[in-house]
GUBANU-325468 format. One record per residue (C-alpha): residue number from 1; x, z, y. Coordinates in pm, whole numbers, plus 32768, in hexadecimal, padded with zeros to 4 digits. Layout:
REM GUBANU-325468
DRENKE  i  x  z  y
DRENKE  NUM  X  Z  Y
...
This chain:
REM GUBANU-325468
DRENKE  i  x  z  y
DRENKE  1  A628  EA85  C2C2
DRENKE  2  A58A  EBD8  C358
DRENKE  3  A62B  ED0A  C2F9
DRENKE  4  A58C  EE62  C351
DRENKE  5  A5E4  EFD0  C333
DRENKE  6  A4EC  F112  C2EB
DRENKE  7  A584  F26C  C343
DRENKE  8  A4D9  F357  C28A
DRENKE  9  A491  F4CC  C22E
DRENKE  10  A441  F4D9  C0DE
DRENKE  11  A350  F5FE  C065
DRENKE  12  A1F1  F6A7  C003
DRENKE  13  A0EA  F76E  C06B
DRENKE  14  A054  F850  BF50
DRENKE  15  A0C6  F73E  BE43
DRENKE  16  A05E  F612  BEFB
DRENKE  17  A171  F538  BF88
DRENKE  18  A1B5  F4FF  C0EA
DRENKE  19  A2AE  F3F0  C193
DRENKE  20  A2C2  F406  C304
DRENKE  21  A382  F2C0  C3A0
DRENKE  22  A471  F344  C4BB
DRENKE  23  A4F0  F21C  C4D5
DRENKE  24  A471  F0A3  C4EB
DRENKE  25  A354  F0BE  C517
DRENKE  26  A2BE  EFAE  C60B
DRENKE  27  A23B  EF94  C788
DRENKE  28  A0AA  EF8E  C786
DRENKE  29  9FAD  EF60  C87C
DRENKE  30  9E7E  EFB1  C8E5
DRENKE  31  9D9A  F0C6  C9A3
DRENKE  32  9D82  F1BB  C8AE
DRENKE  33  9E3E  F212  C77C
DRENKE  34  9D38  F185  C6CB
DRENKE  35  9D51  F051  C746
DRENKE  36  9EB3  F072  C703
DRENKE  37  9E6D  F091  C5AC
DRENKE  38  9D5E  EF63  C58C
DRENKE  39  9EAD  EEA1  C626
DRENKE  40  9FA2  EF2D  C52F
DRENKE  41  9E9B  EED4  C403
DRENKE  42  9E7F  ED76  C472
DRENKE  43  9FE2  ED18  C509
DRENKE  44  A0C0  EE09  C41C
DRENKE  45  A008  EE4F  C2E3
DRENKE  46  A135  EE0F  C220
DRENKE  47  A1FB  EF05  C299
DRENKE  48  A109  EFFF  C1E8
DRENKE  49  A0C9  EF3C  C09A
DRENKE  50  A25B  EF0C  C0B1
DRENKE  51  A28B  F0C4  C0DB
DRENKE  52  A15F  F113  C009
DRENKE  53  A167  F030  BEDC
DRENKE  54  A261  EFCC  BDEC
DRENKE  55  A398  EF8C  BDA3
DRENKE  56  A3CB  F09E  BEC9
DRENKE  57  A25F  F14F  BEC5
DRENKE  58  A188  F1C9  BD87
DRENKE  59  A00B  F1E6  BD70
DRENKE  60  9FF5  F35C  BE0E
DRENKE  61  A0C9  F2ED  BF47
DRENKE  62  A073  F35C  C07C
DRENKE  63  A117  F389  C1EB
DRENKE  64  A100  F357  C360
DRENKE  65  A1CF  F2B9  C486
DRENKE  66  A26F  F399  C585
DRENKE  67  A1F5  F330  C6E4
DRENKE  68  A22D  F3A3  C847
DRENKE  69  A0CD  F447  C8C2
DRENKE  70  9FF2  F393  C98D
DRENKE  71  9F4F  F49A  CA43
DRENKE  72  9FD3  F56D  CB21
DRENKE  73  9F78  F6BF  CA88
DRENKE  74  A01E  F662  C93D
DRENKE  75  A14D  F696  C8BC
DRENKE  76  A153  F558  C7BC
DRENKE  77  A08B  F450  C6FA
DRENKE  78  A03E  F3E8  C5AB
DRENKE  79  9FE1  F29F  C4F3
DRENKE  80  9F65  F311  C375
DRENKE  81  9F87  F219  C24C
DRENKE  82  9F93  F1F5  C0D3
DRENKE  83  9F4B  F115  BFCA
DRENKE  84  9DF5  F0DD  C029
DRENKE  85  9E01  F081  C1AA
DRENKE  86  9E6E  F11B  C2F6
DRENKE  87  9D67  F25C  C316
DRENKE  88  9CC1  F2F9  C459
DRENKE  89  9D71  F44E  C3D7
DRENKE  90  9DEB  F4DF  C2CA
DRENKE  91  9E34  F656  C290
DRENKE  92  9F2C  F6B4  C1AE
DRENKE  93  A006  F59D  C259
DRENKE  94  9FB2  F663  C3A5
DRENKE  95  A03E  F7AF  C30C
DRENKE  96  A143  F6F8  C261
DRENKE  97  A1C3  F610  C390
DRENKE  98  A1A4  F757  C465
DRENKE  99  A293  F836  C37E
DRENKE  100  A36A  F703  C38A
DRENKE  101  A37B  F6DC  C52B
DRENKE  102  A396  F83D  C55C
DRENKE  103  A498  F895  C444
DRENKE  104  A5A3  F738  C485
DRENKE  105  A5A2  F776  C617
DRENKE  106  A4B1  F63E  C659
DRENKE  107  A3BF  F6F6  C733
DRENKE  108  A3F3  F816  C816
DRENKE  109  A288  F869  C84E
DRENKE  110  A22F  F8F4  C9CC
DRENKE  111  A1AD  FA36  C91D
DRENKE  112  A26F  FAC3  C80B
DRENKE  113  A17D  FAEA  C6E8
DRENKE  114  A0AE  F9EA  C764
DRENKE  115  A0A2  F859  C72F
DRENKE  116  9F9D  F776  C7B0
DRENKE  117  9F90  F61A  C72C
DRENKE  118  9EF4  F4E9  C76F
DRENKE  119  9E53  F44E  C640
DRENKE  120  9D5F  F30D  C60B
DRENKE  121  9C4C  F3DE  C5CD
DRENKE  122  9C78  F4BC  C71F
DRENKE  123  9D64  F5B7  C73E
DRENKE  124  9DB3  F6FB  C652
DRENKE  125  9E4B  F85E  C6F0
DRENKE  126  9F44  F8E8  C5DA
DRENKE  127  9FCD  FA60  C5E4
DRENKE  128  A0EB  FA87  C4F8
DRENKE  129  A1AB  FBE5  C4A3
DRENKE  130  A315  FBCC  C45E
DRENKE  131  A440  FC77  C3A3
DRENKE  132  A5AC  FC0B  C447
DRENKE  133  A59A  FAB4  C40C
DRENKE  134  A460  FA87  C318
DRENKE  135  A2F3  FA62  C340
DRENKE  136  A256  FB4F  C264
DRENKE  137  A0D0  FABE  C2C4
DRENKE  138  A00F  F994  C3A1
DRENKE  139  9EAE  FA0A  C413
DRENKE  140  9E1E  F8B9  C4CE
DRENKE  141  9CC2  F8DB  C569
DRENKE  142  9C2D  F774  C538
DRENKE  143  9B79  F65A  C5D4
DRENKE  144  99EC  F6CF  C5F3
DRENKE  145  999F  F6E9  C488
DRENKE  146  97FE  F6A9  C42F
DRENKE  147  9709  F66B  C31B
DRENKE  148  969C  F528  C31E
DRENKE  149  95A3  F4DE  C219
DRENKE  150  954C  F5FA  C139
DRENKE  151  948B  F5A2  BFC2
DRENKE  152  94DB  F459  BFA6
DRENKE  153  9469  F3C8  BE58
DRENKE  154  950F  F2CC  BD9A
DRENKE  155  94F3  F24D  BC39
DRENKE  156  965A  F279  BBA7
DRENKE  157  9683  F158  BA73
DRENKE  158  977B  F24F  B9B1
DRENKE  159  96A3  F3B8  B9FD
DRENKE  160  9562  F35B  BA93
DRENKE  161  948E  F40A  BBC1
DRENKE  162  958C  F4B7  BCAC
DRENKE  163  9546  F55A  BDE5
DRENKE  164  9647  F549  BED2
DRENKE  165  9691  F5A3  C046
DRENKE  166  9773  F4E4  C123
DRENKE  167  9851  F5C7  C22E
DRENKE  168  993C  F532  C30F
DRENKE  169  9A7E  F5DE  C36F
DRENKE  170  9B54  F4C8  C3EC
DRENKE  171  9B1A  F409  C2A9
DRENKE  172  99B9  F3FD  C208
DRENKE  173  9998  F490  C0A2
DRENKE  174  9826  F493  BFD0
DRENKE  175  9858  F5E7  BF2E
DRENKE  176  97DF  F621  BDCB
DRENKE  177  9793  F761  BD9C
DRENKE  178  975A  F806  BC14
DRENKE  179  95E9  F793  BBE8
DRENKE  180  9530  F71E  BA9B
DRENKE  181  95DB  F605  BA5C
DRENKE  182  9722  F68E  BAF4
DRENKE  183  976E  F7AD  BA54
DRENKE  184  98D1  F7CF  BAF1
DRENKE  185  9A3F  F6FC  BB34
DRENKE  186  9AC3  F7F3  BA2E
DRENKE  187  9A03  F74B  B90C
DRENKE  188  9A9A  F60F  B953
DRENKE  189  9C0A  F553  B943
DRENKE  190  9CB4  F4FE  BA94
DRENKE  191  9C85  F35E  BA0A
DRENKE  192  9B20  F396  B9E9
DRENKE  193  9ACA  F450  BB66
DRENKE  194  9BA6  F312  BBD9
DRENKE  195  9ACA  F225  BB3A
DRENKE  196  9987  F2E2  BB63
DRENKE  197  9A0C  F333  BCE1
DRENKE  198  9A66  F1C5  BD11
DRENKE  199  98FB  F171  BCD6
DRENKE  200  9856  F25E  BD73
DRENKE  201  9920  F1C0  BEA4
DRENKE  202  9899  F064  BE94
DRENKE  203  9736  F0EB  BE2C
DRENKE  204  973F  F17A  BF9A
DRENKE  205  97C8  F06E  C037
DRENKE  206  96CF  EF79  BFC8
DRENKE  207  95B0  F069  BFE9
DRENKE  208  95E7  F125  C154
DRENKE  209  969F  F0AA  C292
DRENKE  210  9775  F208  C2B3
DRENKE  211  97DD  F1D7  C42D
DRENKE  212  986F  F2CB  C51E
DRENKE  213  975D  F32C  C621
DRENKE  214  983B  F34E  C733
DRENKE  215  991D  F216  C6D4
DRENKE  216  98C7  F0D7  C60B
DRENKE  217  9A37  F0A3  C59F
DRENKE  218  9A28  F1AF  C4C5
DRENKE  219  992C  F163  C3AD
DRENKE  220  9923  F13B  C23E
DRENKE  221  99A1  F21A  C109
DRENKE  222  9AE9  F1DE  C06F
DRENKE  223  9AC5  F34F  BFD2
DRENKE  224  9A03  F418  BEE8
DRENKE  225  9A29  F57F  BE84
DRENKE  226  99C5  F629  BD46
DRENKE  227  9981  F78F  BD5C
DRENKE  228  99DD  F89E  BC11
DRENKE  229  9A0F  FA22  BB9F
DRENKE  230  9B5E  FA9F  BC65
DRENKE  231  9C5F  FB4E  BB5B
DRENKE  232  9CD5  FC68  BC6E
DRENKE  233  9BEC  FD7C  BC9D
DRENKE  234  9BFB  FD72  BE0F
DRENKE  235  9B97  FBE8  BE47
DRENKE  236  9A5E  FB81  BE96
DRENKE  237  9A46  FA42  BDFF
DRENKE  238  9AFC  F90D  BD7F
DRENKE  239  9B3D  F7BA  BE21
DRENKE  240  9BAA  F678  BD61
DRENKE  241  9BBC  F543  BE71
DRENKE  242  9BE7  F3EF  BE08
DRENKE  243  9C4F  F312  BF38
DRENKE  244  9C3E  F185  BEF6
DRENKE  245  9C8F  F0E6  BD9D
DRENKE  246  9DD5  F1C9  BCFE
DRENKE  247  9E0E  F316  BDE7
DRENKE  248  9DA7  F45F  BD3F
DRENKE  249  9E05  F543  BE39
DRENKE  250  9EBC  F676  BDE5
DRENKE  251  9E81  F756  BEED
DRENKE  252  9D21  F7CE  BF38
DRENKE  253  9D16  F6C7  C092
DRENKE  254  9D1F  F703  C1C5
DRENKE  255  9C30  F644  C222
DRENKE  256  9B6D  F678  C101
DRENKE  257  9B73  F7F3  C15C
DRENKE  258  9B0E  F7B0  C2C0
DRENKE  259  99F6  F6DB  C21F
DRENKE  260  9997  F7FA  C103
DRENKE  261  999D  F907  C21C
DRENKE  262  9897  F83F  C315
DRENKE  263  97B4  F7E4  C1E8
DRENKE  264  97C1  F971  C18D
DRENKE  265  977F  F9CB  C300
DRENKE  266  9649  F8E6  C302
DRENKE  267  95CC  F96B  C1C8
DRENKE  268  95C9  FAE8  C250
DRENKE  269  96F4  FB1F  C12D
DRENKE  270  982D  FB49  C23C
DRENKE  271  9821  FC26  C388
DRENKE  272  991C  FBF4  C499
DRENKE  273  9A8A  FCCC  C43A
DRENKE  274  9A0F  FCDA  C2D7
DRENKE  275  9B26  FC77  C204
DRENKE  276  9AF0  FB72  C106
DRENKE  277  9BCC  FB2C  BFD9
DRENKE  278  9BDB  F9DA  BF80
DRENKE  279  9CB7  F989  BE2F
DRENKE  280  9D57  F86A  BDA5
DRENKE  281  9D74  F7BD  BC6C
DRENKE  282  9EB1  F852  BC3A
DRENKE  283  9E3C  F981  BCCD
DRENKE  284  9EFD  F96E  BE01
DRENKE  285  9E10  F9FE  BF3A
DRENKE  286  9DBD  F9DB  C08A
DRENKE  287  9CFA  FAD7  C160
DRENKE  288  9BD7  FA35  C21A
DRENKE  289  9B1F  FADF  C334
DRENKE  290  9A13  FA82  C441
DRENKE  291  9AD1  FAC8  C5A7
DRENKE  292  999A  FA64  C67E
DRENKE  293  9861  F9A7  C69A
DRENKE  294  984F  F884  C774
DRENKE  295  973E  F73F  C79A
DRENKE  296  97B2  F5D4  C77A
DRENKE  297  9756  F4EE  C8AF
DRENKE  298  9640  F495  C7E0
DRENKE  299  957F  F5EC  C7A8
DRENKE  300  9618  F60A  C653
DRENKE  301  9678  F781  C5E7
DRENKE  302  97CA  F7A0  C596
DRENKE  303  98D9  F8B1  C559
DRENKE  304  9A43  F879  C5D2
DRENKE  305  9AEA  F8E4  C486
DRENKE  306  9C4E  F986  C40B
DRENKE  307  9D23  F948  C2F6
DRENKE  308  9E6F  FA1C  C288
DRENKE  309  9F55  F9CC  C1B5
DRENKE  310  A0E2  F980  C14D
DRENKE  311  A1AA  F877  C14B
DRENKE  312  A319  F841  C0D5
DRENKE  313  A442  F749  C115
DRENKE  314  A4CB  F6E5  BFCE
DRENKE  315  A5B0  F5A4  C060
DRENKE  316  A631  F4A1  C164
DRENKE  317  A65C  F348  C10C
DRENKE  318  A647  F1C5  C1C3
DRENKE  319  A562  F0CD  C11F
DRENKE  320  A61C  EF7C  C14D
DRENKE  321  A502  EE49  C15F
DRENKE  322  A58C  ECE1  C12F
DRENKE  323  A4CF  EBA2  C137
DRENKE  324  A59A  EB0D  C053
DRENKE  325  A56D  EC2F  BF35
DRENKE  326  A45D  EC0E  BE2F
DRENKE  327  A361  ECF2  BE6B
DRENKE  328  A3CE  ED23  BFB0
DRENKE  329  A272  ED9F  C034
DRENKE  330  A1FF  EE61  BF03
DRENKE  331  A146  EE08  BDD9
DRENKE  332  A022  EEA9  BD03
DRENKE  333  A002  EE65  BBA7
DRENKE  334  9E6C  EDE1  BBE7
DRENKE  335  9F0D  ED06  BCAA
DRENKE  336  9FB7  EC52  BB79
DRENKE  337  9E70  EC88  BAA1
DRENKE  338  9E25  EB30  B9E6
């Protein structure tokens, strides 16, 4: 019988959740903290379906792993997951894991106000202001952040013709912007941008070999993002992402953002230190900015990207995981499906 314990910090960053393991999590290897990841996917797997899913999970759950840095200019690493896979980056689990290092004690960072971390994706420079003991705001500048495809055309079976562009900012996301058969997320009920979002995913997939130019490890779309009219006067624009089969995200993305703001940049519509508003489905926010301009190895423009934003703790707990349980490593309901 294996028995294994998760210590956790329970909380959320602009509404969506955020578990960071402090505790438990296990000894990887590899070169890079992507290949850390690849191991972790193929050798631990359960771990993640067993924090992420039910009985001890729900459909929305996301979180990272608290790692010593692997660089020496860094002051600690991160491994992202959630229901649908271990990801190169994530953002509001960034802000979130961030508040949550700084705030408990974990990290003393060399320069206060200043974090860098090593993710899969590369490594992200966060600035945080604080209050006594709480972190009032995250601003991470990104991985290089690029336009990848722009008007992409697919044939969508539920809303026909869309044009679409693909931006990468450590995920990749084929952005729908309000067009004529689009005419905004706001028209629409969170079920139907999941299913519509689901299959604009595999539409991609089977149609376009999305890879990282600079590394091969990072390809295909696992996201989609519907744009829509902001309700606050000062935002520039709304943001629905779907990620994988069930997650809705509630927060605008971080990654999403960093993609939104390089596909904006390309297009003429952001300049460097312009601030850009990105909004939520529950109207949550984060503040999106272009910090610089930089080239991938491969001659690709791209824009190293910020995105602010808040995070809160709202708990502590251990996850207990034993073979001998039912359900021990999680369970979806498609799963069961007969």
């Amino acid at each position: 019988m294996a028995e294994f314990t998760f210590s956790c910090i329970e909380g959320h960053t602009e509404g969506m959740p955020v578990r960071m393991v402090i505790g438990g999590a296990p000894d990887l290897v590899g070169e890079t903290l992507n290949d850390r990841r690849l191991h972790f996917t193929e050798q631990f797997d359960w771990m993640r379906r067993s924090l992420a899913l039910e009985p001890r999970g729900h459909g929305q759950m996301s979180g990272t792993m608290l790692y010593p840095p692997l660089n020496d200019n860094a002051d600690f690493a991160l491994l992202f997951w959630e229901t649908t896979g271990n990801l190169p980056m994530c953002g509001h689990a960034t802000i979130g894991s961030v508040t949550f290092a700084i705030e408990s004690g974990l990290v003393q960072p060399r320069t206060p106000g200043t974090v860098v971390v090593d993710v899969p994706a590369g490594q992200v420079v966060a600035r945080y202001t604080q209050t006594a003991k709480r972190v009032t705001s995250v601003r991470f500048t990104n991985v290089p952040s690029f336009l990848l495809h722009r008007d992409f055309e697919l044939q969508h079976p539920q809303l026909g013709r869309l044009v679409v562009d693909i931006a990468y900012g450590g995920n990749f996301y084929p952005i729908v912007e309000v067009q004529e058969n689009f005419p905004g997320a706001e028209h629409f009920s969170t079920a139907q941008l999941l299913d519509m979002g689901r299959t604009v995913q595999r539409i991609v997939n089977e149609t376009l070999d999305v890879v990282h130019p600079d590394n091969a490890k990072i390809r295909g779309v696992k996201h989609c993002m519907w744009s829509g009219k902001p309700t606050a006067a000062d935002s520039h624009a709304r943001g629905v992402v779907i990620s994988g089969d069930q997650i809705v995200d509630r927060s605008p993305c971080g990654t999403g953002t960093s993609a939104r703001v390089a596909q904006r940049h390309a297009r003429g519509l952001l300049k460097p230190g312009e601030i850009f508003k990105h909004e939520s489905i529950i109207d949550s926010f984060f503040i999106g900015r272009v910090e610089d301009v930089t080239r991938l190895k491969s001659g690709l423009d791209a824009v190293l990207p910020s995105v602010e934003g808040r995070a809160w703790i709202t708990g502590r707990g251990e996850h207990y995981v034993d073979d001998t349980q039912p359900y021990a490593h999680g369970f979806t309901l498609e799963e069961f499906s007969r």
